[in-house]
C-alpha positions in Angstrom: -39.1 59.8 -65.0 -40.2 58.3 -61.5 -40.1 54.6 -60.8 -42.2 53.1 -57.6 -42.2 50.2 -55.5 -45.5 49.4 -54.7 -48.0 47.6 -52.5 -51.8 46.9 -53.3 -53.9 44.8 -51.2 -56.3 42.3 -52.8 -60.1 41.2 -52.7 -58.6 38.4 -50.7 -56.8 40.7 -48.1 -53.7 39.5 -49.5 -50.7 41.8 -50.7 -49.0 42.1 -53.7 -45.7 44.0 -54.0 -44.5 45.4 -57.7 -42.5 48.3 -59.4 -43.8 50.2 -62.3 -42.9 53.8 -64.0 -46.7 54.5 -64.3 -48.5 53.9 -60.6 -52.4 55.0 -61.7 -51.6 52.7 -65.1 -50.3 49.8 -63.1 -53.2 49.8 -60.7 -55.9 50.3 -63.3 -53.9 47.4 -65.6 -54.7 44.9 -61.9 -57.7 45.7 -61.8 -58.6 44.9 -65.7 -57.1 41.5 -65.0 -53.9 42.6 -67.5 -51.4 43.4 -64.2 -50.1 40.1 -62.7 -51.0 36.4 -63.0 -51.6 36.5 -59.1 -53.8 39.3 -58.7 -55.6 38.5 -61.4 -58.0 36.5 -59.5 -57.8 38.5 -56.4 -59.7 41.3 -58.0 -60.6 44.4 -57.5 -57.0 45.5 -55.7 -56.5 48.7 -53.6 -53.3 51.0 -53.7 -51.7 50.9 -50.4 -48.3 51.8 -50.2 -46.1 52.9 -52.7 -42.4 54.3 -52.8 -40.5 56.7 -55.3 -37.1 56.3 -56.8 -35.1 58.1 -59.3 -34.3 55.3 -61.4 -36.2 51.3 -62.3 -32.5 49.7 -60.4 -33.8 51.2 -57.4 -37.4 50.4 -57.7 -36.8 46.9 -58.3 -34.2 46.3 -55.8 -36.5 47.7 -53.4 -39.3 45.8 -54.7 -37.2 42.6 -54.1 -36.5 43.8 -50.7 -40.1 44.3 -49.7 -41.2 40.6 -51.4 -38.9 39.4 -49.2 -40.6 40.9 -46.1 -43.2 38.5 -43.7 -46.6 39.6 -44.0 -46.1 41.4 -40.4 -43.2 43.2 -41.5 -45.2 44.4 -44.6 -48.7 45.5 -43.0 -45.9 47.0 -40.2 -44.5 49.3 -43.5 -48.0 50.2 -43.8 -49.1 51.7 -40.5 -45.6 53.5 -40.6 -47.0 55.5 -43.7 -50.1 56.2 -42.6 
């Protein structure tokens, strides 16, 4: 089974970095307010980046990696996959 690290951007313009095993599932559970506290209130969210791994370890250490970016670092991830 696939794990991703991934990136949606909020109503607010904000980003939100996470890791799931089911991408679609995640992004639909944002958007029904059931995904995370924080984007909760920054609904409707867009799918803008994501990342595959072979196993959750590497998802989340990834994830924790990319959290840790500046905001210019991660809208620089995103051009770079575009």
């Amino acid at each position: 089974m696939a794990c991703y690290t991934y990136m949606v951007e909020c109503s607010d313009g904000s980003l939100y970095t996470g890791w799931t095993n089911d991408l679609d599932g995640r992004v639909r559970a944002h958007n029904a307010g059931r995904g995370a506290k924080y984007t909760k209130s920054r609904r409707p969210v867009k799918l803008v980046y994501y990342e595959t791994f072979a196993t959750k370890q590497e998802a989340m250490r990834r994830e924790y990696e990319v959290k840790r970016y500046s905001r210019a670092r991660k809208l620089a991830l995103l051009d770079r996959k575009e």
